[in-house]
C-alpha positions in Angstrom: -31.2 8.3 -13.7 -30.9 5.1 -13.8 -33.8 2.1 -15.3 -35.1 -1.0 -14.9 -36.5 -3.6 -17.5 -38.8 -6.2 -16.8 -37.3 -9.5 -18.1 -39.9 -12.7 -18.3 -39.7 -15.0 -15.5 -36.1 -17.7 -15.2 -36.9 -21.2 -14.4 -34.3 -23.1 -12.7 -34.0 -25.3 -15.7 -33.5 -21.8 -17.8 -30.2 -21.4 -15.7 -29.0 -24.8 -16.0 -28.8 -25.2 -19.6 -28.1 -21.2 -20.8 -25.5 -20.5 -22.6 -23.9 -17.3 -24.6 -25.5 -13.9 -22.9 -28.1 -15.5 -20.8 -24.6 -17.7 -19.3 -23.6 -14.2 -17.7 -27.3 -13.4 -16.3 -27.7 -17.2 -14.7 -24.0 -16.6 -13.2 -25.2 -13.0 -11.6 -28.7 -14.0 -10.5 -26.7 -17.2 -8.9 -24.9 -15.0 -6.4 -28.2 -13.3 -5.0 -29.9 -16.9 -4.1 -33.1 -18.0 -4.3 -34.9 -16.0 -1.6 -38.6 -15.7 -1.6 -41.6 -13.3 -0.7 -44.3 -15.0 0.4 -46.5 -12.8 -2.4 -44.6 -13.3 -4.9 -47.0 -14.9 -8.3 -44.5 -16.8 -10.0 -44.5 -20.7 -10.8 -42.8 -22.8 -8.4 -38.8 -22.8 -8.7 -39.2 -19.4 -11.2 -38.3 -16.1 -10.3 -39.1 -13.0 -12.0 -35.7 -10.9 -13.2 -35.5 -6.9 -13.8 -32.1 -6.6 -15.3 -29.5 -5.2 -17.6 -26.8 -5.7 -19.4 -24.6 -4.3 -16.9 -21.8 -5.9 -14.7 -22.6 -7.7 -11.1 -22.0 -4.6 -9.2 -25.5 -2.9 -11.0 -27.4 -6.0 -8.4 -29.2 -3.3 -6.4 -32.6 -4.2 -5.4 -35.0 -7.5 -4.3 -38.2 -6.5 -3.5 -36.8 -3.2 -2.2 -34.7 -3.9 0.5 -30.7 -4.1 0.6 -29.5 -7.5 2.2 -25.4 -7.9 1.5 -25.2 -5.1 -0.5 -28.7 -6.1 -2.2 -32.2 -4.5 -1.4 -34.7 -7.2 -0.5 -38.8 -6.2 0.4 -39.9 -8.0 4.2 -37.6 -11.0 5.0 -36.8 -13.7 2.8 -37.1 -17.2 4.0 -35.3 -20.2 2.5 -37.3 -23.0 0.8 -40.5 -20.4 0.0 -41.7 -20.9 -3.4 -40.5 -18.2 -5.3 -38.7 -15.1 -5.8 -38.8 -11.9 -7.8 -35.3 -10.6 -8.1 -34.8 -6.4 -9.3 -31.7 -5.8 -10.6 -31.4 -2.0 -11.6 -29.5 -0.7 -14.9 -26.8 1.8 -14.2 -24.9 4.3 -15.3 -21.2 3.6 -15.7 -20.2 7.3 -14.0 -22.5 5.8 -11.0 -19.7 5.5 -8.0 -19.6 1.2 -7.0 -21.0 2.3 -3.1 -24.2 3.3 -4.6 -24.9 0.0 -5.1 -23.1 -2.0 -2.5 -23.1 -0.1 0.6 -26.3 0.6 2.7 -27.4 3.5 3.9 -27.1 6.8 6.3 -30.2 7.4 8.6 -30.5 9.8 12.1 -29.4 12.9 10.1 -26.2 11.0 8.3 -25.1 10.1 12.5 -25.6 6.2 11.7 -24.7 3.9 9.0 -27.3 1.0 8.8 -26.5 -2.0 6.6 -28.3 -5.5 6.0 -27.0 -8.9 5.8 -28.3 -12.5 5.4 -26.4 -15.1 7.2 -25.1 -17.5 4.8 -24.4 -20.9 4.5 -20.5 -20.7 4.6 -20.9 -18.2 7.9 -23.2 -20.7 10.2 -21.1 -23.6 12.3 -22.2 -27.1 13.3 -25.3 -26.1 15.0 -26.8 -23.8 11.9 -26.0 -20.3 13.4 -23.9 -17.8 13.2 -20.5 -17.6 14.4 -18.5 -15.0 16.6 -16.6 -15.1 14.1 -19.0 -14.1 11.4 -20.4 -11.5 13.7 -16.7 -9.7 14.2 -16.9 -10.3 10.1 -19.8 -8.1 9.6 -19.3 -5.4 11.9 -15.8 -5.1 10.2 -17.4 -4.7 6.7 -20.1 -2.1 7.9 -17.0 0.2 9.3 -15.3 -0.2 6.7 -18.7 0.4 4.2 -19.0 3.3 6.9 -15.9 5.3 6.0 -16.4 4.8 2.2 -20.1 6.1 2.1 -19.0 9.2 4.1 -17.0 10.1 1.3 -13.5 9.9 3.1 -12.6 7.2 1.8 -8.3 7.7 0.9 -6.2 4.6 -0.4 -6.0 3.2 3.0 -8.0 -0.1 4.4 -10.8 2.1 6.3 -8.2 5.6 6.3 -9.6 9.3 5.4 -8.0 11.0 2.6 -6.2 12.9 5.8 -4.2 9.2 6.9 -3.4 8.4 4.2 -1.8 11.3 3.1 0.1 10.8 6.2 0.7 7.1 5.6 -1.7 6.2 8.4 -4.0 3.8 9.3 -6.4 3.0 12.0 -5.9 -0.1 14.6 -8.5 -1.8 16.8 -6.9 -1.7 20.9 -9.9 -3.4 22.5 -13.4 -4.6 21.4 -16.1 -6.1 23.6 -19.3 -8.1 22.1 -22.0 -9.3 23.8 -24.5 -11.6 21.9 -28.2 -12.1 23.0 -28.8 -14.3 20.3 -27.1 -15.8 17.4 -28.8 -15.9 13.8 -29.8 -18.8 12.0 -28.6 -19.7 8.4 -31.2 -17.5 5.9 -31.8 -14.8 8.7 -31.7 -11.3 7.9 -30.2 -9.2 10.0 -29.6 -5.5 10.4 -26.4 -3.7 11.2 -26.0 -0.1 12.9 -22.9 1.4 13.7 -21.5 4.8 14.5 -18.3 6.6 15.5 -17.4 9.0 18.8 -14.2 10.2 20.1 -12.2 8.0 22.9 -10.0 10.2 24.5 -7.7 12.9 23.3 -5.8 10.0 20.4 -8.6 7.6 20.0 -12.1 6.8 18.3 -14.7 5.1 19.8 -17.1 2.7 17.4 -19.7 0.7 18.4 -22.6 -1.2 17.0 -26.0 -2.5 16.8 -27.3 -5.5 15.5 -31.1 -6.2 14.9 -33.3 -9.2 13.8 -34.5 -7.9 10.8 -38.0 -9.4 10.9 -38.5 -8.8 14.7 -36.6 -5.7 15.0 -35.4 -6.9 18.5 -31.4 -6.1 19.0 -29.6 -9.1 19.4 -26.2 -8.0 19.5 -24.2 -5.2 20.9 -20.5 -4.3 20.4 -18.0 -1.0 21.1 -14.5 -0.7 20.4 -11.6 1.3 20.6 -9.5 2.5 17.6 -6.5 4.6 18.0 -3.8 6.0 14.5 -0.7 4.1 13.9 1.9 4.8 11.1 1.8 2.3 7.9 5.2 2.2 7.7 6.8 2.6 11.0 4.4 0.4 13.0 4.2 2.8 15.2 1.1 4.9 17.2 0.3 8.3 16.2 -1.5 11.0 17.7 -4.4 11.9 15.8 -3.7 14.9 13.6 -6.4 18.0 13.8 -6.4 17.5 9.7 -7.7 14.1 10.5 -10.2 15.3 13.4 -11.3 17.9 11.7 -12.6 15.2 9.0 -14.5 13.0 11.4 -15.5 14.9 14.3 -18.8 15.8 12.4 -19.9 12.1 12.2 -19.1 11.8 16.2 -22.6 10.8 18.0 -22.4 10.7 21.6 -24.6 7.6 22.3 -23.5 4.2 23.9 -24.5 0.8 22.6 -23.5 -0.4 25.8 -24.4 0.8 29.1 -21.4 2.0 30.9 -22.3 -0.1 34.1 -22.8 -3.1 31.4 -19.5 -2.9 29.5 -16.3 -4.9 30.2 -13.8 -2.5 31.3 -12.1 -4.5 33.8 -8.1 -5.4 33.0 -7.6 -9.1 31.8 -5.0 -11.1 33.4 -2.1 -12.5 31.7 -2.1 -15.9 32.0 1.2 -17.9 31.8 2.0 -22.1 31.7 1.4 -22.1 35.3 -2.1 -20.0 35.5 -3.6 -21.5 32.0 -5.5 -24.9 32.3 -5.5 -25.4 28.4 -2.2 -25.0 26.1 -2.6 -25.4 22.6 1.2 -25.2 21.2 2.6 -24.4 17.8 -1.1 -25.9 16.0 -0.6 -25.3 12.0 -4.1 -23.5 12.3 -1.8 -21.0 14.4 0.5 -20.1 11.7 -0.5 -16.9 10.0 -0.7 -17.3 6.4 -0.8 -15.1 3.5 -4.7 -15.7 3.2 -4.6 -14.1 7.4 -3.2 -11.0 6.5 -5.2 -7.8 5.7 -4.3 -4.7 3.7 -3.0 -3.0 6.3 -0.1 -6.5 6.0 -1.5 -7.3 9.1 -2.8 -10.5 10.7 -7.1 -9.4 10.6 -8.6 -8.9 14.0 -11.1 -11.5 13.4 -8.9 -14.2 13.0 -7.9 -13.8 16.4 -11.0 -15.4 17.5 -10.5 -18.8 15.8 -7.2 -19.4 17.1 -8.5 -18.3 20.6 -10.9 -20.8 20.0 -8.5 -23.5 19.6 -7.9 -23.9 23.1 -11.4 -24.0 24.4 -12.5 -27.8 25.5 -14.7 -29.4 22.7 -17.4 -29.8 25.5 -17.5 -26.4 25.9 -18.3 -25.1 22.2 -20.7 -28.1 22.1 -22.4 -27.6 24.6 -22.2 -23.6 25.5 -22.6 -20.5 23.3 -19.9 -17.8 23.6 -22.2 -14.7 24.5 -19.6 -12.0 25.4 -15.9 -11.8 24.6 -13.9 -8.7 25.0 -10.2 -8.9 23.5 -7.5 -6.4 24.1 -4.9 -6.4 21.2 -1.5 -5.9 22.9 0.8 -5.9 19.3 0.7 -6.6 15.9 0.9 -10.1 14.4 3.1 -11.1 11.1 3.0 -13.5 8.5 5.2 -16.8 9.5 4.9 -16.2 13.3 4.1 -19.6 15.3 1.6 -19.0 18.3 0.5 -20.7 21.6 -2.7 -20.6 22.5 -3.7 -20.5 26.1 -7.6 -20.8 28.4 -8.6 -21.0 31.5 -11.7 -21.7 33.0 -13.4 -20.9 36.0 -17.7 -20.6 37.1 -18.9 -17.3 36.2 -21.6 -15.6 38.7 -24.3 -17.2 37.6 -22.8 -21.3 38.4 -24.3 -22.4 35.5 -22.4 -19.9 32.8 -18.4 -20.3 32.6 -16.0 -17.7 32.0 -12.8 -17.8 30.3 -9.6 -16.1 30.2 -7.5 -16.6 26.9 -4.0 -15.8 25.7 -2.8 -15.9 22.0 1.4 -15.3 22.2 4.5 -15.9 20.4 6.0 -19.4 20.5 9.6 -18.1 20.2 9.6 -14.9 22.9 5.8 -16.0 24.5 5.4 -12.0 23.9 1.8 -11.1 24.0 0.0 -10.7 21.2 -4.2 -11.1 22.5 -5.5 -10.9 25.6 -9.1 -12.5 25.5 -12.2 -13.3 28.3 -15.1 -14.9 27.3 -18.2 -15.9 28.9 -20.1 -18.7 27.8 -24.2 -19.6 28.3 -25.7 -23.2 28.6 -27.2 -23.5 24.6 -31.2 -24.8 26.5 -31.1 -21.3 28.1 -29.7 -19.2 25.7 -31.9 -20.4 22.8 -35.0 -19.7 24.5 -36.6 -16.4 22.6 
């Protein structure tokens, strides 16, 4: 089983000038941050270490709780006083998700994971993006499938698709955001998995203030099976059902009569008010692509994005987008970007409809709505 030692407490100053061994432990307790329980008896800018010898991935625990991967006891808040950091001694036969994944709970039904928002996820007005947000969920799917143990060689595939040289591919996702999270938050993720249809795979999520326990964010999404190599869909094959049919949990994170199920339009030069044309942003690079040699879902967003009036994301926060992905996206393709804007219900709120396409063919790559909430009203708690 594995240990813990108590090492004596690091002073700022301690980290600065190491050198030799203690070099590697400042660089490792760097990563985890300076976050602090408010009980915590250490002298100002000190933080009490348990450590090892071992490699980054043994980071386990902070005061008990996993935040990114990394336990952490109540909810940390930058610019406290001081911190104790636990960092548990492991065995090398120990599997790597034992330390960075969180955990199963409701009878192994739900994945739960924690995060802190940091620095480099927040944008101009200190909280977190959609972006981030469509981040997170991604990496708690994906920490999902490889905690379940079936995990193949595939980005998210069972040992099942992968054998088969399949993978999985996101067809719609629809998030709606009660509140976005400041930088130092903690928040909490859960997600779960049920089928969609006779070829696809629902997923949705949950995401909780971790201090309040008040859900914040709500998402679903719609996965179906497409062949690696071909590019093509596949139905899902009853060696593959049989693997995840027992994680299936017939619950909703959004009510039916609350989700976005209504068909986009296609907007075109004449029906967009916004064009954004051939932007450098919009050129896929190799940095966009995933493992699947794919452009990433997420990035989507950003370019989306681009098109939206600077008056809007100053003075509005994007509190629902749905996006239906309509065909794959390659390295070296140049794409338009195209919004329009109209009063949602409630006069105050605006709703968008957004269009990412090829330049060359204008095929249709993303279809995109988004509805957007004056920043005095939705920042009231």
């Amino acid at each position: 089983m594995a240990s813990a030692k108590i090492v004596r407490p690091f002073c700022i100053e301690d980290l600065c000038s190491a050198g030799g061994n203690n070099l590697c432990m400042s660089m490792r307790v760097s990563k985890v941050g300076f976050l602090a329980p408010r009980d915590a008896d250490v002298p100002r800018g000190c933080f009490l270490v348990k450590a090892s010898g071992g490699n980054s991935k043994s980071v386990e625990v902070i005061n008990g709780k996993k935040v990114n991967g990394i336990h952490v006891n109540g909810v940390p808040y930058l610019g406290q006083r001081s911190c104790e950091l636990t960092l548990k001694e492991s065995s090398t036969e120990e599997p790597n998700h034992a330390y960075l994944l969180g955990r199963f709970v409701e009878e192994r039904f739900v994945y739960r994971q924690t995060f802190v928002i940091r620095s480099y996820e927040i944008g101009p007005d200190k909280t977190a993006t959609m972006e981030t947000l469509m981040n997170l969920l991604q990496e708690t799917a994906l920490n999902h499938v490889a905690s379940s143990g079936l995990a193949g060689n595939g980005f998210g595939a069972t040992r099942e698709m992968s054998l088969r040289k399949l993978i999985w591919v996101v067809t719609r996702i629809h998030v709606q955001v009660e509140k976005y999270s400041s930088w130092g938050d903690v928040i909490e993720i859960d997600t779960w998995v049920d089928a969609a249809g006779k070829n696809g795979m629902r997923r949705d999520w949950i995401i909780r203030d971790y201090k309040t326990q008040r859900i914040i964010t709500r998402a679903t999404s719609t996965w179906v099976i497409m062949n690696r190599e071909t590019r093509r869909l596949s139905k899902i094959p009853d060696e593959v059902r049989d693997e995840v049919q027992p994680f299936y949990r017939n619950r909703v994170a959004i009510p039916e009569e609350n989700t976005d199920s209504e068909k986009i339009e296609k907007l075109t030069d004449e029906t967009a008010k916004r064009i954004r044309s051939g932007l450098a942003v919009s050129t896929p690079r190799w940095s966009d692509m995933d493992a699947n040699q794919h452009v990433n879902n997420v990035k989507y967003i950003g370019w989306i994005l681009e098109s939206v009036p600077t008056k809007v994301l100053e003075k509005y926060n994007l509190t629902s987008m749905t996006l239906e992905y309509r065909r794959e996206c390659r390295q070296s393709n140049m794409l338009d970007s195209l919004t329009s804007m109209r009063n949602s219900v409630k006069q105050e709120d605006l709703e968008c409809t957004h269009l990412l396409r090829m330049q060359a063919d204008k095929a249709e790559i993303v279809r995109a709505r988004s509805v957007w909430q004056a920043k005095r009203d939705h920042t009231c708690s």
